[in-house]
N, C-alpha and C positions, 0 to 999 in steps of 0.2 A: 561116879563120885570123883571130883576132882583131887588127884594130886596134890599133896602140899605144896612143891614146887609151883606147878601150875597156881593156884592162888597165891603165891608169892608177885611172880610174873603178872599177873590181871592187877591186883596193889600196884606194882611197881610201876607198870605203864599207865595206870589211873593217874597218878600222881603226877608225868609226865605230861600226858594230855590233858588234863585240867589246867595245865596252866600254870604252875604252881610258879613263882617267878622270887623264891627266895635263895639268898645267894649263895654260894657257896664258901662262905667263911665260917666254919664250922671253929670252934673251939679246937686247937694241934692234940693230933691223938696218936700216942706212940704206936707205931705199924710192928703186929707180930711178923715172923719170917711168914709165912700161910697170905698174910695180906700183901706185902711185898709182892709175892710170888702171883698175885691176882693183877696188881698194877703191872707188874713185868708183863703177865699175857696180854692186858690191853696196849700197852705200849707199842710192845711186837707183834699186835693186829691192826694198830694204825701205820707203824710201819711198813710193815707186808704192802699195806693199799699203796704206799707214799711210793712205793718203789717200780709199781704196775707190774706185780708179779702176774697176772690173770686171775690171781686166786688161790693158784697152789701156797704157798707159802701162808698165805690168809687161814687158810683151810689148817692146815697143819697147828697153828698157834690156837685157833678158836675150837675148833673139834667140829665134825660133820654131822651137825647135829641135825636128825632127820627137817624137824621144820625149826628155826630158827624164825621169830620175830621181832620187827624191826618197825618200830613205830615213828613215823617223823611226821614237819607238819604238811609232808602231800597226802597220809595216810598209814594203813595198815600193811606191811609186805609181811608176807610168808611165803618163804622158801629156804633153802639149804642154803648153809654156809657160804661150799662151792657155788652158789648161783650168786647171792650176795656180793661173793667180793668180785667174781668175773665180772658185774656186770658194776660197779665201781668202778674197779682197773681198766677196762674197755674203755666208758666213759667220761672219766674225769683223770686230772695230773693231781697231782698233792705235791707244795711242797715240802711242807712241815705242818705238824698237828700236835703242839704241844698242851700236855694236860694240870691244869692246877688245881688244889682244895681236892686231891682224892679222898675217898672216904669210902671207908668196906665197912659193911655194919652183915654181922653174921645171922642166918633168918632161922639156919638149922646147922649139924657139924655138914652136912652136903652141899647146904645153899649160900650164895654170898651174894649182897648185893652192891656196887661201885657205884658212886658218884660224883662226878667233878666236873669240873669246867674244861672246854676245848676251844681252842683257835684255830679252825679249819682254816686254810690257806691253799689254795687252788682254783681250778675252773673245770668245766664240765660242759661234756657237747660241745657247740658251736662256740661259745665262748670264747674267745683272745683274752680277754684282761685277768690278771690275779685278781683275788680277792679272797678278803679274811674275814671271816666268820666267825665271831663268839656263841659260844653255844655251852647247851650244860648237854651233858650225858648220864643217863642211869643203864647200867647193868647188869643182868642176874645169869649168875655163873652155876651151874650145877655139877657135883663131883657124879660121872656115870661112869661104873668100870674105873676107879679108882682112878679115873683120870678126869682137870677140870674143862668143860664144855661153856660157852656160852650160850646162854638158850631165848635169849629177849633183850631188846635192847629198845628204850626210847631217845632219841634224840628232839632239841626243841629249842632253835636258835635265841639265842639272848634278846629282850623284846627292846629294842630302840627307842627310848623314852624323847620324846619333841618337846 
């Protein structure tokens, strides 16, 4: 039987992979300290990357969560945290990744899930040129060991209307 969490996670990344192309201008919703303290860890896990720590630092802010899920539009990854951000930091420069319209909407008192808009800025691989990227992000955070983890994450760049 599935975990609550876990069906949280399959919702939250449906939602992402479908497609879902609405925006993030949600109605302004006063942030408890608990929700704060959610966007502080995504901050200082987009940070960690921007800075090419290998991962340690990544690792430490997000929690070593055995399999971590990480949906974007080349597909499905599953691996650790540590595997995730090493292979980010290896790969790509970041220079900044600023995040707007966050939004925690609570699934259970252990589950949380984030979603807001991001402006990736960097290159990756072979790349020379910057480049910036709007994208939305959704997250689902789970309290294990009294401490908070990120356990799935969809990303899914802004779709460029012609």
């Amino acid at each position: 039987m599935l975990r609550r969490w876990q069906v949280v996670v399959i919702f939250a990344l449906a939602v992402v992979v479908s497609g879902a192309t609405g925006t993030a201008q949600n109605a302004p919703q006063r942030l408890s300290s608990a929700d704060s303290a959610i966007i502080a860890r995504e901050l200082a896990a987009w940070d960690a990357l921007q800075k090419n720590d290998s991962g340690a630092a990544f690792t430490r802010v997000v929690g070593n969560t055995a399999t971590w899920v990480l949906v974007t539009p080349s597909g499905i990854t599953r691996q650790s945290a540590a595997e995730i951000g090493r292979s980010i930091t290896v790969n790509c420069d970041r220079r900044r990744n600023p995040i707007d319209s966050a939004r925690v909407d609570h699934i259970t008192s252990d589950v949380v899930m984030l979603s807001y808009k991001v402006n990736v800025e960097g290159r990756c691989g072979s790349d020379t040129a910057w480049t910036s990227t709007p994208a939305y992000s959704l997250t689902v955070w789970a309290r294990k060991e009294g401490r908070w983890q990120l356990v799935a994450q969809g990303y899914a760049p802004q779709r460029q209307d012609r």
